[in-house]
Backbone as a printed PyTorch tensor [residue, N CA C, xyz], in Angstrom:
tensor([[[115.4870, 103.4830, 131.0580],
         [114.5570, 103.8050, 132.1400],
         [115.1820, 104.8790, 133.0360]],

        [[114.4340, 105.8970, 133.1740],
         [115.2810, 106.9250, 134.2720],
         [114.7640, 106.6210, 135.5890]],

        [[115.7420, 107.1870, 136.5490],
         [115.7020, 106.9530, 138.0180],
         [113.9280, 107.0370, 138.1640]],

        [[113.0990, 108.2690, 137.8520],
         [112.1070, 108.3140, 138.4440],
         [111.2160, 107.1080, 137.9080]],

        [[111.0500, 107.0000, 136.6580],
         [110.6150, 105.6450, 136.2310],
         [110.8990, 104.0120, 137.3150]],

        [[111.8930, 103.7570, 137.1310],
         [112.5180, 102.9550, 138.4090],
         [111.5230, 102.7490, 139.6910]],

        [[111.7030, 104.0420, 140.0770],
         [111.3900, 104.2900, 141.6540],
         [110.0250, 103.9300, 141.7220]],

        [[109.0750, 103.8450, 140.5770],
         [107.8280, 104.1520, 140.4680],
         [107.2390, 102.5550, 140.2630]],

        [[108.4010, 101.9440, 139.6790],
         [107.8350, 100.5860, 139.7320],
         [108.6810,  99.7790, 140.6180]],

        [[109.7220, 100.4110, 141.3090],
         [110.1300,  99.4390, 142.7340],
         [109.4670,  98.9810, 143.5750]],

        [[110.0070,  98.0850, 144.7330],
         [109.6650,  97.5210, 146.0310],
         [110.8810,  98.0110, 146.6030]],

        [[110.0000,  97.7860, 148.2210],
         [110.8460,  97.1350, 149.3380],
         [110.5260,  96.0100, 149.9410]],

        [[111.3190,  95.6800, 150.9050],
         [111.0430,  94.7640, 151.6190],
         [109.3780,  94.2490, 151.5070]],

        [[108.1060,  94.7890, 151.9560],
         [106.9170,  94.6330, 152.2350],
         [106.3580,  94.4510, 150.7680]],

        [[106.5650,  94.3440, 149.5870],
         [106.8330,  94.4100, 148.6710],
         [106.4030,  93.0540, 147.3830]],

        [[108.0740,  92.4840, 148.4120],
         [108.3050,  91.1720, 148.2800],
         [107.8200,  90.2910, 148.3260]],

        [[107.5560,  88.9370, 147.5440],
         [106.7340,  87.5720, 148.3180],
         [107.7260,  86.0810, 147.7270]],

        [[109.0690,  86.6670, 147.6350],
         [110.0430,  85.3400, 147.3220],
         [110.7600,  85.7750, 148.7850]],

        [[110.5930,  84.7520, 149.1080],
         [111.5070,  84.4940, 150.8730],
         [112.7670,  84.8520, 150.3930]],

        [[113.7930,  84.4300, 149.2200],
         [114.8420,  84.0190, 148.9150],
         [115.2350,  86.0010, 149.1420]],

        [[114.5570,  86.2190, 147.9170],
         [115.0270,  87.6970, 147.8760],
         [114.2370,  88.7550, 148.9410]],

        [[113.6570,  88.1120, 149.6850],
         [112.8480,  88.6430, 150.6330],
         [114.5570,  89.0300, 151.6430]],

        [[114.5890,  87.5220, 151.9230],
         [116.5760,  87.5530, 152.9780],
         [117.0130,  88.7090, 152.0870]],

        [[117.6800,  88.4560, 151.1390],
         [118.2530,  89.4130, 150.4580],
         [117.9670,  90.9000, 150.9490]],

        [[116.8480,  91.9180, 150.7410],
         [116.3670,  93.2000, 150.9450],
         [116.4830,  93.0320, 152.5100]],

        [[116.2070,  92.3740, 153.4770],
         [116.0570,  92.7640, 154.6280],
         [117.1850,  92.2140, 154.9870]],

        [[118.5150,  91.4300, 154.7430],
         [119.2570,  90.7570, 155.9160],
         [121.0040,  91.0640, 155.2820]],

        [[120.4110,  91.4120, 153.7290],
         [121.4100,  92.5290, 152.9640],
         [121.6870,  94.0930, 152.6800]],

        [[120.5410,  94.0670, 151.8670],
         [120.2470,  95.1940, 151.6250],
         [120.1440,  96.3300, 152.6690]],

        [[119.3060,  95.9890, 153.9150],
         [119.1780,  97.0720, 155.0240],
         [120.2700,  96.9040, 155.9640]],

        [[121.3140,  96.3420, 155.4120],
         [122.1120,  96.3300, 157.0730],
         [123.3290,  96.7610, 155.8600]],

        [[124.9150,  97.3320, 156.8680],
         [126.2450,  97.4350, 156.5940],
         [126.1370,  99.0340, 156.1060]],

        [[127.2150,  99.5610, 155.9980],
         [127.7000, 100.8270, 155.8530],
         [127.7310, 101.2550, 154.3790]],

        [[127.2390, 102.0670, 154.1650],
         [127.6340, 102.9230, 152.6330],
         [129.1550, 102.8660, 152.6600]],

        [[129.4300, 102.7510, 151.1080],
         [130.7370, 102.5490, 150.4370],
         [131.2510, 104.0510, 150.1320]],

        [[132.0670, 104.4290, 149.7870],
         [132.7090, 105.8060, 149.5670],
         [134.0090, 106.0380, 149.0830]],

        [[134.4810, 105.9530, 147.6540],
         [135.2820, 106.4430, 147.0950],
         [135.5360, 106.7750, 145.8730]],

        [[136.9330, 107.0620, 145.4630],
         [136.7330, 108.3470, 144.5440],
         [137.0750, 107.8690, 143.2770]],

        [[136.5770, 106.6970, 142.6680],
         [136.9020, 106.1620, 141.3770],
         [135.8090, 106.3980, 141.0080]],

        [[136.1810, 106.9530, 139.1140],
         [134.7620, 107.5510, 138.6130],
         [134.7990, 105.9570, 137.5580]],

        [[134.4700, 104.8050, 138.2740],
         [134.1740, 103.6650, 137.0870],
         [132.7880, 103.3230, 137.6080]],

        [[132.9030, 103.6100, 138.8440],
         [131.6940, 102.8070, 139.1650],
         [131.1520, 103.9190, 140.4430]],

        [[129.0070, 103.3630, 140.8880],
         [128.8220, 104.7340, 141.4750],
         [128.8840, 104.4340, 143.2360]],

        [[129.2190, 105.1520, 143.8720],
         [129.4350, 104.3870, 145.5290],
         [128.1190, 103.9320, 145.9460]],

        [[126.8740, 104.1420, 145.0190],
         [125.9400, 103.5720, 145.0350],
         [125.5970, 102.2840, 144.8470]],

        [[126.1020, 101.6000, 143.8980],
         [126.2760, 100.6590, 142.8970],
         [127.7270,  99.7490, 144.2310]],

        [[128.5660, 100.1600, 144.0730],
         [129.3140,  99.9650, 145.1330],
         [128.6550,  98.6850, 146.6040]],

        [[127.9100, 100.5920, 147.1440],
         [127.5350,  99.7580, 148.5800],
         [126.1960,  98.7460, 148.0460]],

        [[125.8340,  98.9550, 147.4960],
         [125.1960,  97.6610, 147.2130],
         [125.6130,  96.0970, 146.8720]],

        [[126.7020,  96.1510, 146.2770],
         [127.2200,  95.0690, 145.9490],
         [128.0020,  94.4730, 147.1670]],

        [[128.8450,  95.2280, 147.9420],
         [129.0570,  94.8220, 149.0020],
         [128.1610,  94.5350, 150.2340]],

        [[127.1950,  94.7120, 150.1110],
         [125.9850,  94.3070, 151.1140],
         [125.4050,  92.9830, 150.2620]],

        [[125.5880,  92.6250, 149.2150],
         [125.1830,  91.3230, 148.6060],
         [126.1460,  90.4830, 148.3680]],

        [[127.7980,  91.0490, 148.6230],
         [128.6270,  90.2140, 148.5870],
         [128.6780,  89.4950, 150.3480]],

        [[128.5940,  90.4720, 150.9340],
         [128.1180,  89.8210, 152.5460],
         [127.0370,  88.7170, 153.1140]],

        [[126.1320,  89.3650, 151.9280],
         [125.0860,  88.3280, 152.2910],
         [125.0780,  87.1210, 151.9170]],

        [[125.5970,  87.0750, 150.9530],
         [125.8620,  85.5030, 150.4520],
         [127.2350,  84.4700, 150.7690]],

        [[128.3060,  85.5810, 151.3790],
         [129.3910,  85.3860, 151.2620],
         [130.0960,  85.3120, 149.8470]],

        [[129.7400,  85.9660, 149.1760],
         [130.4770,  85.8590, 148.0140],
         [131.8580,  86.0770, 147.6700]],

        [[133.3980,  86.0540, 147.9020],
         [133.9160,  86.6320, 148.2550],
         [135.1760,  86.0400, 147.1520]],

        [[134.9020,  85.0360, 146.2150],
         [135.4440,  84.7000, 144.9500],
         [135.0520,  85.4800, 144.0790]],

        [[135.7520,  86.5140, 143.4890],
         [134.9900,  87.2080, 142.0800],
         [135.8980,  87.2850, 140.9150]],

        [[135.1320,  87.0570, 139.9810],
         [136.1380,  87.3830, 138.5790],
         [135.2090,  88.8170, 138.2060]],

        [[136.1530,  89.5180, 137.1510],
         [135.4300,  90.8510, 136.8930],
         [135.9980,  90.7260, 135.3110]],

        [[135.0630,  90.6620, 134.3380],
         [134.7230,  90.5410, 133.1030],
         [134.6630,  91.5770, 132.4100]],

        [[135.1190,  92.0150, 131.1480],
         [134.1970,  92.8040, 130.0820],
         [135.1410,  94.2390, 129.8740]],

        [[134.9880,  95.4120, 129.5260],
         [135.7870,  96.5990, 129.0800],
         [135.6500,  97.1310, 130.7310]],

        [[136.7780,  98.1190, 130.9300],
         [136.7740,  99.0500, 131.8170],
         [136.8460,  97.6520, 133.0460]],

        [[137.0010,  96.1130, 133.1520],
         [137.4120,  95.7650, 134.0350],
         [138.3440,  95.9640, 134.9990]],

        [[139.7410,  96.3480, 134.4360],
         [140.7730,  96.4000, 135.0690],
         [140.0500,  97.7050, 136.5830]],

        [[139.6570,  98.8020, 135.4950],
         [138.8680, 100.1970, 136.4810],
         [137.8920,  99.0540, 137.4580]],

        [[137.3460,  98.5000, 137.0750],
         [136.3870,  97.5730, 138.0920],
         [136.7640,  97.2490, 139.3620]],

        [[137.7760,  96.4410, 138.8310],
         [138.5210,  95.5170, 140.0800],
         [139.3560,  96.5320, 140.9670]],

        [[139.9960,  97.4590, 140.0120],
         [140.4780,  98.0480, 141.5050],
         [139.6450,  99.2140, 142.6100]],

        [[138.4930,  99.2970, 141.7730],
         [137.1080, 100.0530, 142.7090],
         [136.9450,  99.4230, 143.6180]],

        [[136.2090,  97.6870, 143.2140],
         [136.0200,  96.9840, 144.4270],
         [137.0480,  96.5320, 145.3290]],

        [[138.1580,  96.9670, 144.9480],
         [139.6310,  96.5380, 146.1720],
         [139.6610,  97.4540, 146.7310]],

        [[139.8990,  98.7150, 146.1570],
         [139.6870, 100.3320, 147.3800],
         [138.3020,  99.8620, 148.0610]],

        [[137.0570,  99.2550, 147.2950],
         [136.0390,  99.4190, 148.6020],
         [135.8570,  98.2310, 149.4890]],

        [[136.8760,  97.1040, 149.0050],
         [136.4940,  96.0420, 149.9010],
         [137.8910,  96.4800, 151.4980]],

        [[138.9540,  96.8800, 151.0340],
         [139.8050,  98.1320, 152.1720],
         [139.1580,  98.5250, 153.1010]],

        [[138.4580,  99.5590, 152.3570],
         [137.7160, 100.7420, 153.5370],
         [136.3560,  99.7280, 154.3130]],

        [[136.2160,  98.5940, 153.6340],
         [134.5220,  98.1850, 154.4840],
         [135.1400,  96.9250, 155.1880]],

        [[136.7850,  96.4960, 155.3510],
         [137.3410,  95.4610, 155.5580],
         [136.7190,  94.0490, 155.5950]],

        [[136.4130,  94.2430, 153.7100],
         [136.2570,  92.9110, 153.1640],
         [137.0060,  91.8990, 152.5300]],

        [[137.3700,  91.2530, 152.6460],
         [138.4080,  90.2070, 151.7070],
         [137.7630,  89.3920, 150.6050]],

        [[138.1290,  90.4510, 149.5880],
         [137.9310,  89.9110, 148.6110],
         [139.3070,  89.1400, 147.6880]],

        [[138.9940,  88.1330, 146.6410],
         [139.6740,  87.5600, 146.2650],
         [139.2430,  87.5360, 144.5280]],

        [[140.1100,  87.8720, 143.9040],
         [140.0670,  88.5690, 142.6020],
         [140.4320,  86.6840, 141.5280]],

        [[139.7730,  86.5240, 140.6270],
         [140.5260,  85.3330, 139.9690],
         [140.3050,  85.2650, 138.3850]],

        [[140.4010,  84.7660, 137.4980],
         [140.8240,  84.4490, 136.3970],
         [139.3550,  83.2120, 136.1960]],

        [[138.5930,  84.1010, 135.4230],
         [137.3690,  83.0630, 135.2490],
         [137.8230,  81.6890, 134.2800]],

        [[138.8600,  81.8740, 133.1770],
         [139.6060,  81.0740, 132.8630],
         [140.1290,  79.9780, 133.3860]],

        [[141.0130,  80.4500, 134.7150],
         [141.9230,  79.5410, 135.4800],
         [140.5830,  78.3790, 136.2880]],

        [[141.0590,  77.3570, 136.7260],
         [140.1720,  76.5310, 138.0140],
         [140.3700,  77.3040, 139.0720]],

        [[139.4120,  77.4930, 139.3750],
         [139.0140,  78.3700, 141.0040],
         [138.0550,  77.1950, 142.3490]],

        [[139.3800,  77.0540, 143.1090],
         [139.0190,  75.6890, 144.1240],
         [137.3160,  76.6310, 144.9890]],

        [[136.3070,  75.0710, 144.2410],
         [135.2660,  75.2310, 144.8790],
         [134.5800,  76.4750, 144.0360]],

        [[134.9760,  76.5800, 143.0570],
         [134.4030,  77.4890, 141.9330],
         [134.3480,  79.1280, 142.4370]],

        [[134.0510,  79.6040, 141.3220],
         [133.7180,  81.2720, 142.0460],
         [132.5330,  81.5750, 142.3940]],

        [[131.9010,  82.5030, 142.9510],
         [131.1240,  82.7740, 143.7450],
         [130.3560,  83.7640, 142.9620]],

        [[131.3030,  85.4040, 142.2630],
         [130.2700,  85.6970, 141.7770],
         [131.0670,  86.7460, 140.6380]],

        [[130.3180,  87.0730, 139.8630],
         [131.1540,  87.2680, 138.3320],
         [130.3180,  88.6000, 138.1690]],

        [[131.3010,  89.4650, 137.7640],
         [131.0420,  91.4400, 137.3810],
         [131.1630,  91.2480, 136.1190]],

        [[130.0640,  91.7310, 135.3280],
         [129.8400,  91.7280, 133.9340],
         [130.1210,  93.3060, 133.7290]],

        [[130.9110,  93.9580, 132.9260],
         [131.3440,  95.2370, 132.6820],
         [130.9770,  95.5610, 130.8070]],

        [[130.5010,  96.6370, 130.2030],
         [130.3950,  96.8270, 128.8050],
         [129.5780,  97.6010, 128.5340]],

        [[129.2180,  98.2220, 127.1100],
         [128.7390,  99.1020, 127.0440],
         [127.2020,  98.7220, 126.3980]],

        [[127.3730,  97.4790, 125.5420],
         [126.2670,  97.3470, 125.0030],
         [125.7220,  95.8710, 124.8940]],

        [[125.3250,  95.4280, 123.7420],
         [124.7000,  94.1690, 123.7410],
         [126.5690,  93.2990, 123.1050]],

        [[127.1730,  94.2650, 122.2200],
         [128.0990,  93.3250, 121.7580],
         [129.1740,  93.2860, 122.7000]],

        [[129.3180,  93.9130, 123.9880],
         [130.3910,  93.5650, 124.5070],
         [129.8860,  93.1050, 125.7810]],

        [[128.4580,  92.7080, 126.1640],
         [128.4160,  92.0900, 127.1780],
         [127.7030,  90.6920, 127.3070]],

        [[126.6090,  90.6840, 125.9870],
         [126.3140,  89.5380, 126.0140],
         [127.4230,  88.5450, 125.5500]],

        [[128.5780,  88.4780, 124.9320],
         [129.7140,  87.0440, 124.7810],
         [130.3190,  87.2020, 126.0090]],

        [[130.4050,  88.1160, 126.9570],
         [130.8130,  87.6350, 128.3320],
         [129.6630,  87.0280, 129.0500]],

        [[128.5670,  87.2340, 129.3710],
         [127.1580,  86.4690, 129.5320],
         [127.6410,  85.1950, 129.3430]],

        [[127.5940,  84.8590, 128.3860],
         [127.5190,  83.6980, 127.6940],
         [128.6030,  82.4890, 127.8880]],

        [[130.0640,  83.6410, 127.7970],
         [131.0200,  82.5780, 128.1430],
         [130.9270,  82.3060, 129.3640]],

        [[130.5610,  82.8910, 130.1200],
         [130.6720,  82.7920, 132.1120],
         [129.3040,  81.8330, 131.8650]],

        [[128.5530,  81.3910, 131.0130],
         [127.2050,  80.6580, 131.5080],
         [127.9030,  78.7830, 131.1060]],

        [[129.3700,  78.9270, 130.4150],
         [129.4410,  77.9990, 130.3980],
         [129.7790,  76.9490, 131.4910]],

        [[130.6750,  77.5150, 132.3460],
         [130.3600,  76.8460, 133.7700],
         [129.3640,  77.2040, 135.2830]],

        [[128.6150,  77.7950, 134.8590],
         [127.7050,  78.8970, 135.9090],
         [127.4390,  77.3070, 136.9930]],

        [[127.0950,  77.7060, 137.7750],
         [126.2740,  76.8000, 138.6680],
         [125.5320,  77.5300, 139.8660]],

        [[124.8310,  76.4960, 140.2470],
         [123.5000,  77.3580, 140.9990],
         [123.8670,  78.3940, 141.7730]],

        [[125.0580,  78.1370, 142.6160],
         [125.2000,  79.2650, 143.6670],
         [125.9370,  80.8000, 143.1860]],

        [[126.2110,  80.6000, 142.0480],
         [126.7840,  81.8640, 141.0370],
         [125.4110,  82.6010, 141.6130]],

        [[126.6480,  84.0270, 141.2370],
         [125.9150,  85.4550, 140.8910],
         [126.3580,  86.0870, 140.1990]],

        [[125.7690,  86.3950, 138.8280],
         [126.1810,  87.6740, 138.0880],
         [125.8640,  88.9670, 138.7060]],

        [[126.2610,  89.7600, 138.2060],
         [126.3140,  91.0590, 138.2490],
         [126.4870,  92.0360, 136.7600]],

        [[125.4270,  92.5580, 136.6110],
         [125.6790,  93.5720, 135.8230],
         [125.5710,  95.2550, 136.0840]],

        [[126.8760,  95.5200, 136.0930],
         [126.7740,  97.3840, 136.1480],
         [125.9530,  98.5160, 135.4500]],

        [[125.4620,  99.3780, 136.6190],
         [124.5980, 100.0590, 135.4600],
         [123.9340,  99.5740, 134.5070]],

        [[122.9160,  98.7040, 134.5640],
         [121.9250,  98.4180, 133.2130],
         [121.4830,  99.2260, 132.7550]],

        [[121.0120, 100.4990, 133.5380],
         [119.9920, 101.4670, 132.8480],
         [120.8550, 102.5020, 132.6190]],

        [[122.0810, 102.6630, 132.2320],
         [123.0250, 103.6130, 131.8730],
         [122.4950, 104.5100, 130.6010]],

        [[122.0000, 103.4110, 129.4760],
         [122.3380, 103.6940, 128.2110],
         [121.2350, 102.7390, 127.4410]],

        [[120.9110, 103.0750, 126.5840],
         [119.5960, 102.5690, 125.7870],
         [120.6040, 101.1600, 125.6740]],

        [[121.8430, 101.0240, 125.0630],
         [122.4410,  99.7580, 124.8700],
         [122.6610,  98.7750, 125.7090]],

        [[123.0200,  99.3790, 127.2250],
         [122.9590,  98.5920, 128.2220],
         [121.5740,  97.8000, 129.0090]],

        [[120.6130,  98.5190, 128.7760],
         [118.9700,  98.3800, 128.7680],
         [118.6990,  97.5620, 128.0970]],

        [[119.2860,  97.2860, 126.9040],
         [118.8800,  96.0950, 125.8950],
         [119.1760,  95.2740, 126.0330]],

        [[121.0970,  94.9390, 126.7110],
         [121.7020,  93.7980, 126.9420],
         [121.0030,  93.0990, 128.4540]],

        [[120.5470,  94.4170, 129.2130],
         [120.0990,  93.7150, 130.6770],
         [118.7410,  93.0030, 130.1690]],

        [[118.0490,  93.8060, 129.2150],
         [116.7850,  92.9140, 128.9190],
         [117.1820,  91.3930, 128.3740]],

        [[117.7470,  90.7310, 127.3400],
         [118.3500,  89.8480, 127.0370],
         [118.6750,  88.8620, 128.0780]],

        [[119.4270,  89.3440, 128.8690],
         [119.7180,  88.4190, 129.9860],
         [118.6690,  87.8720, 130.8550]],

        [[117.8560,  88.7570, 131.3910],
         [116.7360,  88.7000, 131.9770],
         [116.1240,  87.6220, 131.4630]],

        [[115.5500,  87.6670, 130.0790],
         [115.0030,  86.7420, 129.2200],
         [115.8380,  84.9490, 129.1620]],

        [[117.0380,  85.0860, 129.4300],
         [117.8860,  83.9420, 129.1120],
         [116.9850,  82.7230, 129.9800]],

        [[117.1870,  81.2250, 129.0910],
         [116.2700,  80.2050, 129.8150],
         [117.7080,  79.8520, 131.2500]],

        [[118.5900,  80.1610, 131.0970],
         [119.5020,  79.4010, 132.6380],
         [119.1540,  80.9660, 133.5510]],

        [[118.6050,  81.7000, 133.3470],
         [118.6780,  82.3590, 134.6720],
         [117.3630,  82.5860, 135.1780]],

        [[116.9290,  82.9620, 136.2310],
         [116.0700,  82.0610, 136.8110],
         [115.1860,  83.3420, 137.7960]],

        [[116.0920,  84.1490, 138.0060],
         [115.7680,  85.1520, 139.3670],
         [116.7020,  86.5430, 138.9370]],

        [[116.4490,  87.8890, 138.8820],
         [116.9030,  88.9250, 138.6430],
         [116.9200,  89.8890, 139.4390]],

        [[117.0720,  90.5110, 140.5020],
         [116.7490,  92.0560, 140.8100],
         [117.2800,  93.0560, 140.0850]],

        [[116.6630,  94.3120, 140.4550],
         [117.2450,  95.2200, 139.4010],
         [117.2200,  96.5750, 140.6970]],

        [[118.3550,  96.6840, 140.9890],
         [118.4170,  98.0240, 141.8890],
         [118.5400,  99.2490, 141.0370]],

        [[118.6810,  99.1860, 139.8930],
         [118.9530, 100.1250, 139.3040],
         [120.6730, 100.7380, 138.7560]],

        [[121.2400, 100.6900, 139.8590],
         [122.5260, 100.8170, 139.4610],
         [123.4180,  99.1540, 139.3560]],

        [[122.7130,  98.2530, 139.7740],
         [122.8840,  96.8910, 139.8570],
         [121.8590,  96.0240, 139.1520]],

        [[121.9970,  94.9280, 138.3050],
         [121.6040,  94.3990, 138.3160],
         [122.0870,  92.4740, 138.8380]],

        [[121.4830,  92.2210, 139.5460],
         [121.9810,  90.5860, 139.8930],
         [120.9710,  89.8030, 139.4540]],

        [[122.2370,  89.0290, 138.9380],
         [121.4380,  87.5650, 138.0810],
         [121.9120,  86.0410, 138.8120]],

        [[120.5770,  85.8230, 139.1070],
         [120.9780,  84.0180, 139.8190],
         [120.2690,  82.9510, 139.0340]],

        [[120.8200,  82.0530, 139.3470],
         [120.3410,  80.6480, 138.8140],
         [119.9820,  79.3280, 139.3190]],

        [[118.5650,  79.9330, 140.4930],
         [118.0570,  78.5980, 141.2080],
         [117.5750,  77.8440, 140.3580]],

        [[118.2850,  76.5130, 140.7660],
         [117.0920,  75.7650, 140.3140],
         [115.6000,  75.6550, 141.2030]],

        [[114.5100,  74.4660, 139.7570],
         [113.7680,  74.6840, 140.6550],
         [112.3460,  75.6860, 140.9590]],

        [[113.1470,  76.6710, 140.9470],
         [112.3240,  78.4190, 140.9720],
         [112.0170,  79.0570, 139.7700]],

        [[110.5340,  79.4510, 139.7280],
         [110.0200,  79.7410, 138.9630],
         [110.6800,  81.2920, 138.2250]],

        [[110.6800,  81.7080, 137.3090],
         [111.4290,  82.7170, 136.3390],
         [110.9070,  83.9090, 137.4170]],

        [[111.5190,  85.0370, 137.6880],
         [110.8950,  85.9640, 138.3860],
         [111.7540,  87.5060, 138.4790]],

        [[111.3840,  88.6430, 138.3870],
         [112.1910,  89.8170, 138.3000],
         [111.7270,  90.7890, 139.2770]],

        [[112.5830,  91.3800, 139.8280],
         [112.2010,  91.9910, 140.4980],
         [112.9810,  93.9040, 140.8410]],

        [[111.9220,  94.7470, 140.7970],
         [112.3900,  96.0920, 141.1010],
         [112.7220,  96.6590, 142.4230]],

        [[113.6740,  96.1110, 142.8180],
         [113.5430,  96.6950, 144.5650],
         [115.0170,  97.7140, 144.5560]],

        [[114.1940,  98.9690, 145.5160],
         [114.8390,  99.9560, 146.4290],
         [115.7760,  99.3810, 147.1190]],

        [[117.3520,  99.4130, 147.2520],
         [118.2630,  98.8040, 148.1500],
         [118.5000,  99.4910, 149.3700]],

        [[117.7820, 100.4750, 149.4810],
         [117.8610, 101.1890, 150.8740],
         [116.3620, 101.4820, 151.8440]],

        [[116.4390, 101.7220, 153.0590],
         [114.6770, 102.1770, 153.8590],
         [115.0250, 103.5730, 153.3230]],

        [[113.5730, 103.9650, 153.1950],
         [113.6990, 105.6180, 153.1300],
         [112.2870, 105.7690, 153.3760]],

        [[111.8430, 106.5470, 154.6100],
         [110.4910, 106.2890, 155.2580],
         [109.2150, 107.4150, 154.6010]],

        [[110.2090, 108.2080, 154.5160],
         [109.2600, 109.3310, 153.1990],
         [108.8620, 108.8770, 151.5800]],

        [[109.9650, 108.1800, 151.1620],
         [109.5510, 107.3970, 149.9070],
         [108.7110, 106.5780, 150.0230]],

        [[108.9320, 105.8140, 151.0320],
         [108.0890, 104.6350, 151.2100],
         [106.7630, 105.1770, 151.3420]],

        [[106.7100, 106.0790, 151.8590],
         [105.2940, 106.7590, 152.4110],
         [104.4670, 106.8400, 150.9810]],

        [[104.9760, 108.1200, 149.9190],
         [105.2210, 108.5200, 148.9670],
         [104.4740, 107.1450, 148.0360]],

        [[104.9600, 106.2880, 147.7890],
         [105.2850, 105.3240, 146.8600],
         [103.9210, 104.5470, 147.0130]],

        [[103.6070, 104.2190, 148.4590],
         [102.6170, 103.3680, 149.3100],
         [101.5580, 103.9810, 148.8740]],

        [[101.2820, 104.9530, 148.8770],
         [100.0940, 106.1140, 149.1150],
         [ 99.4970, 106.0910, 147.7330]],

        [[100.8700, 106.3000, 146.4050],
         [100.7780, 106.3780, 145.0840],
         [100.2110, 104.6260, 144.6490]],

        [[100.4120, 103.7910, 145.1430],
         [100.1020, 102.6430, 145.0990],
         [ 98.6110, 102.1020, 145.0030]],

        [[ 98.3180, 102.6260, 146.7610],
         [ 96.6970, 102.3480, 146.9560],
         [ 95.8900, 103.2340, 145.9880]],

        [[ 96.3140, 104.5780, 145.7900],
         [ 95.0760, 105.1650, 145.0660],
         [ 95.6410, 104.4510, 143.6510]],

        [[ 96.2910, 103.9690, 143.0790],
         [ 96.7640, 103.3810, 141.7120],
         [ 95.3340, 102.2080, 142.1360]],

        [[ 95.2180, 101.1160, 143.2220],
         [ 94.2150, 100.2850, 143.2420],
         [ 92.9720, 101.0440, 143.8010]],

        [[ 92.6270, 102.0390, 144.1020],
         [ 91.7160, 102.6380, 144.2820],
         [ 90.6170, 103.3270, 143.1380]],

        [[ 91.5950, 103.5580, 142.2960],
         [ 91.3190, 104.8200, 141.3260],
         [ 90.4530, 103.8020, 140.7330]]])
């Protein structure tokens, strides 16, 4: 899916009609500072987003999974530095007191990300969050984010585009969602306008 595709079937906030991820876009998403630095693993886009959802939830246990991890983890340590976050790095392997919080899925395609999927689903519990990088990178990564999406334990998806997060309420009905992680009052305009005449036409 390319960016403009994306944009065309996003939300924002007004958008929304799950309270849950409703908090999320307005009490995450629109608040805290853009991220900024100079590791080419990951995009400062992708970045400040994750740290505005690691805030919001408090997420602040993470394991980081899959190829190009090692590049992962030390992105989000330069950006949890500069946004003075404390993060705490762990061994999805090891026991993590009070479990982890939220798990970075890293890979290129369906074979190197769905057996990390999978092994992290063996202890998942409700308050987990996956994370997958860049879904829409690559026709392969598009396939593995579709897959997941589809999985019967996950429950709730957004898709920012350079992010995707995966949760597992119980309870809550299966649901996906395309939302914009930033206000932008001309898009919005833009998007709104393209909308009504879409129900007009």
């Amino acid at each position: 899916m390319s960016y403009l595709e994306f944009l065309l079937k996003s939300k924002n906030a007004h958008g929304v009609h799950s309270p849950f991820v409703f908090d999320l876009v307005t009490d995450g998403f629109y608040f805290g500072k853009k991220v900024k630095i100079s590791n080419n693993s990951v995009s400062n886009q992708a970045l400040t987003t994750l740290f505005k959802t690691i805030n919001h939830f408090r997420s602040f246990k993470l394991a980081i999974m899959g190829e190009n991890a090692h590049d992962m983890t030390e992105a989000i340590r330069e950006a949890g530095e500069k946004t003075k976050t404390q993060i705490w790095f762990f061994s999805p392997l090891a026991s993590v007191p009070g479990g982890l919080d939220m798990s970075v899925i890293c890979g290129h395609d369906k074979h190197t990300i769905l057996p990390v999927f999978n092994k992290l689903l063996d202890n998942v519990a409700e308050k987990n969050i996956f994370v997958l990088t860049d879904p829409h990178a690559t026709p392969e990564r598009e396939a593995a984010w579709e897959a997941i999406k589809k999985d019967p334990n996950v429950t709730v998806t957004v898709d920012t585009y350079h992010l995707g997060l995966i949760f597992f309420r119980k309870g809550q009905a299966k649901q996906h969602f395309n939302i914009r992680p930033y206000r932008s009052f001309a898009l919005d305009l833009v998007l709104g306008v393209r909308n009504l005449w879409g129900l007009l036409a």
